[in-house]
RODODO-785510 format. One record per residue: z negated, y, x negated of N, C-alpha, C in turn; residue in three letters. Coordinates in steps of 0.02 Angstrom, whole numbers, plus 32768, in hexadecimal, padded with zeros to 4 digits. Each point is the difference from the previous one (the first is absolute). Layout:
N
ZYXZYXZYXAla ...
***
This chain:
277
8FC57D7F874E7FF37FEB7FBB7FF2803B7FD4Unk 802B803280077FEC804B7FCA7FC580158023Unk 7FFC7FF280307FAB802E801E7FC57FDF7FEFUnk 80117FB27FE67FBF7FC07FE2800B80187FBBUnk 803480037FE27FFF80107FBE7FE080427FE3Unk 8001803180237FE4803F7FF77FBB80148024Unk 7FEC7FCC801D7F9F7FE8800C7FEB7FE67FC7Unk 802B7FD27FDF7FE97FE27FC27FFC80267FC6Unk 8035802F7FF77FFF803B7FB67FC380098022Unk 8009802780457FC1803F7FE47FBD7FC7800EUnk 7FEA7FB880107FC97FEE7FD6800F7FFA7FC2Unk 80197FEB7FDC80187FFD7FA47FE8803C7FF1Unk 80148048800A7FEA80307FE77FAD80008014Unk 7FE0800080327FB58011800D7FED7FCF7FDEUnk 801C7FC67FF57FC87FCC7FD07FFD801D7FAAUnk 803F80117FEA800B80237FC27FD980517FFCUnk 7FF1801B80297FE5803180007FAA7FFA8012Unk 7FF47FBA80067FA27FFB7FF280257FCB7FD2Unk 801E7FF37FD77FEB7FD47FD47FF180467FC0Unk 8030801B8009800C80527FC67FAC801A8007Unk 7FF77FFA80217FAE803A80217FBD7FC67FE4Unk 801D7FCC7FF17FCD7FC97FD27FD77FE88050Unk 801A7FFC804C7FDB8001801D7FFB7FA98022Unk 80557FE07FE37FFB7FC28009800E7FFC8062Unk 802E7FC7801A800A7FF2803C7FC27FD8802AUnk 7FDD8013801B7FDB7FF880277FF87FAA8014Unk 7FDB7FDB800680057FA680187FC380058031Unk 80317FD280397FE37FF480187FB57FD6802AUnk 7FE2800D80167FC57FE27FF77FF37FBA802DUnk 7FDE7FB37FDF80237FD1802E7FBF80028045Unk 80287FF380337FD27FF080237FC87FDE800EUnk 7FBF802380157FBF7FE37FE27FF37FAF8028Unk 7FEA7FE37FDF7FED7FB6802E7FC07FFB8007Unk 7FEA7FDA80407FB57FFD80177FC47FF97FCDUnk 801D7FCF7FCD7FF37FC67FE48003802D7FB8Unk 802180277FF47FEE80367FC27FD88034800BUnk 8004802080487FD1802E7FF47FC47FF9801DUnk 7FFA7FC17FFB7FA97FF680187FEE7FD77FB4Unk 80257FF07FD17FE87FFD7FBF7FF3802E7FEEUnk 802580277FF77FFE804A7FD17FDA80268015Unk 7FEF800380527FBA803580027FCC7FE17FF1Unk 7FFD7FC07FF57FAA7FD27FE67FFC802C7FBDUnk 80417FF77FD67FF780197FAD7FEB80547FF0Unk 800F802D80458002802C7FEC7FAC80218001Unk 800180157FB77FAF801E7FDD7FF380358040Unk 7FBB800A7FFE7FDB8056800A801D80127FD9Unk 800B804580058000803B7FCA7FE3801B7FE0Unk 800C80157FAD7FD1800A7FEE7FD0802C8007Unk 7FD5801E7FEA7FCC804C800A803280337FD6Unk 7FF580408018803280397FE17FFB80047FBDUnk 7FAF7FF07FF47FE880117FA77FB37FD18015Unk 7FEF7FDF7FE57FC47FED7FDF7FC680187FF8Unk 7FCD801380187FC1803D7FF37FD57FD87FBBUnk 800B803B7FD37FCD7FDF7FC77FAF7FF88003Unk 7FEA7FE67FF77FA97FF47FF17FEA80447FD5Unk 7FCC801280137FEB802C7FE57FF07FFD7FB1Unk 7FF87FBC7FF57FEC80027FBC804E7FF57FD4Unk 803180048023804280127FE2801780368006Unk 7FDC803A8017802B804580097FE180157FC1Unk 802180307FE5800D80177FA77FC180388021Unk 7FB77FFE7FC07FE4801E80017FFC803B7FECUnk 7FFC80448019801C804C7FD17FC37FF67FC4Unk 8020800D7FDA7FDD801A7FA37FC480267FF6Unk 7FCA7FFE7FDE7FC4801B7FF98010805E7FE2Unk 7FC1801C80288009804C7FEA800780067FBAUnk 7FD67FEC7FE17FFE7FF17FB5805A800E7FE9Unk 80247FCD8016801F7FF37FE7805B8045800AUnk 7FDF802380408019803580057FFB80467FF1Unk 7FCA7FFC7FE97FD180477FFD8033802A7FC6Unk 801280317FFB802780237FC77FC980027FB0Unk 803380007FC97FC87FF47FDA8007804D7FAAUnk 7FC9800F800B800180447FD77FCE7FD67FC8Unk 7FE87FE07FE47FE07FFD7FCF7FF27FBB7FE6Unk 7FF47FDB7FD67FE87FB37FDE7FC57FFC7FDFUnk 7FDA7FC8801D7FC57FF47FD380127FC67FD3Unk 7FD380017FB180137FCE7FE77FCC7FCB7FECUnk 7FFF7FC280087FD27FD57FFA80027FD67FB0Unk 7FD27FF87FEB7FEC7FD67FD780437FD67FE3Unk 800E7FE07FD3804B7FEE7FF3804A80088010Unk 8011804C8014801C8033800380167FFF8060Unk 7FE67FCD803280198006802B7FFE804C8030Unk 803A800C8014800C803780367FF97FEC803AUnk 7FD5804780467FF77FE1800E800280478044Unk 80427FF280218002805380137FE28016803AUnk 800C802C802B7FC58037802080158034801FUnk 7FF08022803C7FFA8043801B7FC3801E7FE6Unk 8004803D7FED7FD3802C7FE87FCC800A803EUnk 8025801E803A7FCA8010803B7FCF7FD4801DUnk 803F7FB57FF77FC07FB180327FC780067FC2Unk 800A7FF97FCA7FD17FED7FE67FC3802A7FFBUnk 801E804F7FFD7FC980137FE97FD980108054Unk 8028800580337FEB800D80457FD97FBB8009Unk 7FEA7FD37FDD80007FAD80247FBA7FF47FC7Unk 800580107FD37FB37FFC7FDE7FED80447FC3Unk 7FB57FF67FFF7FF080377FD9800880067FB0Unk 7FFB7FAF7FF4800A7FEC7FBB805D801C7FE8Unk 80117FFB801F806180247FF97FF7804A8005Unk 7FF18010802A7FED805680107FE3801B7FD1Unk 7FD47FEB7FD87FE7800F7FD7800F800B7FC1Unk 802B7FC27FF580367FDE7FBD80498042800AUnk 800080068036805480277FE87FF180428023Unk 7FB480257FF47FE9804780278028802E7FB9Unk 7FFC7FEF7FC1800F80267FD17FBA800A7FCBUnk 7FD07FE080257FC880047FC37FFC7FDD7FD8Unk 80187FBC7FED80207FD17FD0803F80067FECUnk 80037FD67FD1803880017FC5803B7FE4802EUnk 7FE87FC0802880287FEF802580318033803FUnk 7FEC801F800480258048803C803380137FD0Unk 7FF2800C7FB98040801B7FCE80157FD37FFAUnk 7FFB7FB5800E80367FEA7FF680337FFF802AUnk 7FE98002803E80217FF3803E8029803B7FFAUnk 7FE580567FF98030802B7FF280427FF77FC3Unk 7FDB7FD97FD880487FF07FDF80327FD47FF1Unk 7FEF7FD2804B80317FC880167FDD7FBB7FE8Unk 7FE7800E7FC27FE27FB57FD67FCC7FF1804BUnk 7FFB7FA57FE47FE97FE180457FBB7FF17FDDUnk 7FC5800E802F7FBF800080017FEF7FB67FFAUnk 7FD980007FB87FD57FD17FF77FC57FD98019Unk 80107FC180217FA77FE080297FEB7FCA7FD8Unk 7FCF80107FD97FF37FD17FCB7FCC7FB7801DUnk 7FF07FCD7FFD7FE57FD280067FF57FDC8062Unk 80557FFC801480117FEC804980337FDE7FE9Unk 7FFD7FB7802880327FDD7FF5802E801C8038Unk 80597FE9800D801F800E802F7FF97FF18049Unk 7FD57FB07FF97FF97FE780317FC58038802BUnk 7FBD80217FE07FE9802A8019801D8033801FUnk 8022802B7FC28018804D8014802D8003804FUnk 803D7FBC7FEC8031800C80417FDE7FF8803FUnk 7FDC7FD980147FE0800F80457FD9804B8019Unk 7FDF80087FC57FF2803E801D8024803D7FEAUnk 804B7FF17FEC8038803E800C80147FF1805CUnk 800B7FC0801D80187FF480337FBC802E802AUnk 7FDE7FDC7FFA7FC88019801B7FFF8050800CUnk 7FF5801E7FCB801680537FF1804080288034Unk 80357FD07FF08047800D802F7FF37FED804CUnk 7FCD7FEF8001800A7FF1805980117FAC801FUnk 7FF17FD67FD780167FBA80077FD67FC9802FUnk 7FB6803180087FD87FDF800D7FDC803B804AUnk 8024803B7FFC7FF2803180527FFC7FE78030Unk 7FC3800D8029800D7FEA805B8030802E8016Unk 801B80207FFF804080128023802C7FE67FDDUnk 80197FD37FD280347FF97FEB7FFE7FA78000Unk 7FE97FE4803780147FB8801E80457FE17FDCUnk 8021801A8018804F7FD5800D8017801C7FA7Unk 7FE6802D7FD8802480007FD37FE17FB97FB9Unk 7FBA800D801C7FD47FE07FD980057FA78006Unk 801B7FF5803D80087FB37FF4804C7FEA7FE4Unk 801480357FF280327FF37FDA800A800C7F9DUnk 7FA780187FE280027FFE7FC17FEA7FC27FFDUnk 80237FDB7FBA7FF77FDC7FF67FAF7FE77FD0Unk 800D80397FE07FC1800B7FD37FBC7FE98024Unk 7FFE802D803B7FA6800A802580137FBD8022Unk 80287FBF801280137FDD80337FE57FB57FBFUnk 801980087FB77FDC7FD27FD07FC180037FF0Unk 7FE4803C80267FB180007FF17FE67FDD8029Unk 800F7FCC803D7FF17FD9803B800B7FC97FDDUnk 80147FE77FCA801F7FB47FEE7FAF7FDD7FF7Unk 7FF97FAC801A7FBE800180027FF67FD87FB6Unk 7FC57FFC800A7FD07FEC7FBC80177FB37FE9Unk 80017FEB7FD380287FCC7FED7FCD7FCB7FDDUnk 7FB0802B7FD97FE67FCB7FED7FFC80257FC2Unk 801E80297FF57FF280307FBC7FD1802B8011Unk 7FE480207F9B7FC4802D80118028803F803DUnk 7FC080198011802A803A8024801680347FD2Unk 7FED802A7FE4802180297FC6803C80037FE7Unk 802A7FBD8011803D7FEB7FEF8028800B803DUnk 7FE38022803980297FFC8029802E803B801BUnk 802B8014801D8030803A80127FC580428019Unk 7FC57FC9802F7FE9802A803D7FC0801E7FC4Unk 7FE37FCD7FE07FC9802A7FC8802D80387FC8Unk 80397FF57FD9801F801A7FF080078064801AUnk 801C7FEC804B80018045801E7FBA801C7FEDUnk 7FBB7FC680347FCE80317FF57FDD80127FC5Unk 80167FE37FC97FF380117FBD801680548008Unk 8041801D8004800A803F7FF5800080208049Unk 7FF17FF380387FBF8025801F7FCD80117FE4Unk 7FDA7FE97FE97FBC7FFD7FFD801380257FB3Unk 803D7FF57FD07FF780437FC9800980387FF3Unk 8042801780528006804C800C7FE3800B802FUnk 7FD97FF480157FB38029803680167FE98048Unk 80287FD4801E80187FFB80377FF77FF48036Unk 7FB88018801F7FD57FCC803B801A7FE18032Unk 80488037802280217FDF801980097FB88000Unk 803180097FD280217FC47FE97FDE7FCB7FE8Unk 7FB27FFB7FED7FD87FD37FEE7FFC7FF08036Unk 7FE08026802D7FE27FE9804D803D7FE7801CUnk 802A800B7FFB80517FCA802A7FFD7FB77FD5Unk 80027FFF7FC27FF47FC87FE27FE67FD58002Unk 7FAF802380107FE57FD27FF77FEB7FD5803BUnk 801D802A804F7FF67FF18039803A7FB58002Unk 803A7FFD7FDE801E7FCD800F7FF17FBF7FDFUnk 7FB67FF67FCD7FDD7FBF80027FE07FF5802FUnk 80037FB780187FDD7FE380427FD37FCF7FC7Unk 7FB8801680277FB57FC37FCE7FFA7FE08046Unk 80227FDE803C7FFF7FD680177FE280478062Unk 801180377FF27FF0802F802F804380068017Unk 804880077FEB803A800A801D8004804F8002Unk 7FFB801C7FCC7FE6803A7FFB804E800C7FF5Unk 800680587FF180457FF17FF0802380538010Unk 801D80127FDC8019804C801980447FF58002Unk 8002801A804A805B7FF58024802E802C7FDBUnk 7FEB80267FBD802D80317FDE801D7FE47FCAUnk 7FEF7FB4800480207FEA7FCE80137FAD8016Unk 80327FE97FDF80147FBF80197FC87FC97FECUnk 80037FCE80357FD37FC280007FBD80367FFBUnk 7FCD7FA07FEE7FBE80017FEF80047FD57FC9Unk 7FD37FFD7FBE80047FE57FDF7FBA7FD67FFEUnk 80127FB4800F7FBA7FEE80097FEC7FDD7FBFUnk 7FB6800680087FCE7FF87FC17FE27FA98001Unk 80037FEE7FC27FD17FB780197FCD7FFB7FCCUnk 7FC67FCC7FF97FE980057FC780057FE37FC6Unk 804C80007FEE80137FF67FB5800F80347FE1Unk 7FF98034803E801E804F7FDC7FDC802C7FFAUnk 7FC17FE680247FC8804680157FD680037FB5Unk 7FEC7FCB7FE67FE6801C7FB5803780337FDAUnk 803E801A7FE9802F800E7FED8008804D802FUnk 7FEE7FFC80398010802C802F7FBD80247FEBUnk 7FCC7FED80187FB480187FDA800580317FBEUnk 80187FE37FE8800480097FA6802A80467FFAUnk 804880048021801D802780167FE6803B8020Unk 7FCD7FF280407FEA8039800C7FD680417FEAUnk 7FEB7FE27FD87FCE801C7FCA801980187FC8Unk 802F7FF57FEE802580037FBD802B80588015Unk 801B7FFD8043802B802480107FE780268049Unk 7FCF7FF67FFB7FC4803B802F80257FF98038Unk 7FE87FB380318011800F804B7FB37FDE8006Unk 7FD280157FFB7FB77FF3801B80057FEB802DUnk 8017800D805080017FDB804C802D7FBB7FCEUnk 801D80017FDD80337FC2800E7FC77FD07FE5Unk 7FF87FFA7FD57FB27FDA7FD77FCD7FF08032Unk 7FED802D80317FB87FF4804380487FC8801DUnk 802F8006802980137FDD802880207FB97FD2Unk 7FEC80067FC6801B7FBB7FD27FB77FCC8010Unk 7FBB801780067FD97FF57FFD7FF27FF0804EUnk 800C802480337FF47FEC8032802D7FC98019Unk 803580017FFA801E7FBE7FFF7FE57FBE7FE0Unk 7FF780117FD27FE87FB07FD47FB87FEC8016Unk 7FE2801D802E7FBA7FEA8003800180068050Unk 802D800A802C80058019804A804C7FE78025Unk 80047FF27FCA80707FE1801E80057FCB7FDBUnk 7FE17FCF7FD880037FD47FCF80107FE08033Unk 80427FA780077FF07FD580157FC57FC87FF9Unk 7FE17FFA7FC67FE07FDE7FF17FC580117FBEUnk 7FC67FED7FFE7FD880237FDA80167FD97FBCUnk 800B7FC27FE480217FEE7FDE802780347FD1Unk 802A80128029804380207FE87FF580527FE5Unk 7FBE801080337FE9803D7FF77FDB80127FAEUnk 7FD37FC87FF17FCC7FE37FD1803880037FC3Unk 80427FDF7FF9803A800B7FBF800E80477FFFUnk 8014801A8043802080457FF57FBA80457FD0Unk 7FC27FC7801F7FDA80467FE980007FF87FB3Unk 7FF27FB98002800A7FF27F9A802F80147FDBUnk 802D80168020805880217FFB7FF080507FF2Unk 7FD1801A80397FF980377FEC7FDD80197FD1Unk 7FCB7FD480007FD5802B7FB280177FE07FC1Unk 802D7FDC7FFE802F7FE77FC18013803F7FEEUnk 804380188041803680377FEF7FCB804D7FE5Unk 7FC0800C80327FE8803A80067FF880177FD0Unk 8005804C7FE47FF080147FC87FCF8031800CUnk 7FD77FE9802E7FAE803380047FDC7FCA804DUnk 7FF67FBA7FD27FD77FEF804C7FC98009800FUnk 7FDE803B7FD77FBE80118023802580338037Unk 802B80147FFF80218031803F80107FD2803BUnk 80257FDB7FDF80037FBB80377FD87FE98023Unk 7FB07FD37FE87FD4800780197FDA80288023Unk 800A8046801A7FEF803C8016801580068044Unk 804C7FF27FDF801A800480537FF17FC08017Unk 7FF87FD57FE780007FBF80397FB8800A801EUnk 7FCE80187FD47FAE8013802D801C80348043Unk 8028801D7FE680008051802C80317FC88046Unk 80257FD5800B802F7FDC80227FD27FDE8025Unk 7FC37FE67FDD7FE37FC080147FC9803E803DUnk 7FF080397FD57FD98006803F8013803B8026Unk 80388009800C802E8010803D80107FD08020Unk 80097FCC7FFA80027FD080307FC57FD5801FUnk 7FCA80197FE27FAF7FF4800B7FF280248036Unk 8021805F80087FDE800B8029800C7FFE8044Unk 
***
């Protein structure tokens, strides 16, 4: 009897000493039945995947050069907007800048004395593309940074039915075409499609053309000196038309908008007999 009684303390003490340790007395487990564990393995899931692989169009795009570039100087636009800058992209990236901050204008003293350089008659929507542009936003070596500005990526948004002039992508080439930029015109203007699928891989999408836009687009080209863009407005509408119908409004469209259709008429002789010969 004292040798049962003193098996029993010392379990009393080991149960009190995992209850102290928060570790709790152990229970036992009931014996499995046929009839449960051929339920319970029907219920039991696959497992899940370790992590999930995202879609590419969910991985976080890195940020435009533009938007990293260190910044030593400000230009200022028309209703006091700022509008800032590396000294080197710009003036290394066009001649019209190089020129502006060499020190032979007023503008170079300003820049030496911190005040931010004046660009008189550019809206914002112009100037900022071709700061991106300037910074590297739009480089063939710089792929993977460039599909991540947002800026050069809204110049792909397509045509809605408005004049073109109103649009992000005329906008940019408005201030191409006013700080000397051939580049950047010629990238521009490669991403309208007149029904060729034309298109420069240095910039997102193609922006295609129809003929509710090509009088407007016409009008545009001329206004803002892309001469090829005007010949291929013309070769479309008389060579890509679906229907002569439709062709016959667009041309009445054009010499409405034109503001020199004896020039108009010129090229369509010079069109008609290139395709004569």
């Amino acid at each position: 009897m004292e040798e049962e009684r003193g098996e029993e303390g010392e379990g009393e003490r080991e149960r009190g000493v995992a209850q102290e340790g928060g570790l709790g007395a152990p229970k036992p487990l009931p014996p499995p039945s046929s009839s449960s564990s051929s339920s319970s393995s029907s219920k039991i899931a696959a497992p899940p995947d370790k992590k999930p692989r995202a879609s590419p169009e969910a991985e976080p795009q890195p940020p435009c050069l533009y938007s990293q570039a260190p910044v030593d100087l400000a230009f200022l636009l028309d209703g006091g907007v700022r509008v800032p800058a590396n000294r080197e992209a710009v003036s290394a990236g066009s001649e019209f800048f190089r020129a502006l901050l060499s020190g032979r204008f007023s503008e170079a003293r300003d820049l030496e004395s911190g005040d931010p350089i004046p660009i008189r008659e550019v809206s914002p929507q112009s100037f900022t593309p071709v700061m991106h542009f300037l910074h590297g936003c739009c480089g063939e070596k710089e792929a993977a940074e460039r599909v991540g500005c947002p800026q050069i990526r809204a110049l792909g948004a397509p045509l809605t039915g408005q004049p073109f002039e109103r649009t992000p992508l005329a906008h940019a080439m408005t201030g191409a075409s006013r700080f000397l930029l051939p580049e950047f015109q010629a990238l521009l203007e490669g991403m309208l499609s007149l029904g060729s699928g034309s298109g420069d891989d240095r910039c997102p999408g193609v922006v295609s053309v129809d003929l509710g836009v090509l009088p407007s687009l016409y009008r545009f080209s001329w206004l803002h000196h892309y001469p090829a863009l005007g010949r291929r407005c013309l070769r479309f509408l008389f060579l890509g038309s679906p229907s002569l119908g439709e062709a016959g409004s667009c041309l009445a469209e054009l010499y409405r908008e034109c503001e020199a259709p004896g020039r108009l008429s010129q090229e369509i002789e010079e069109l008609v007999r290139e395709a004569l010969r």
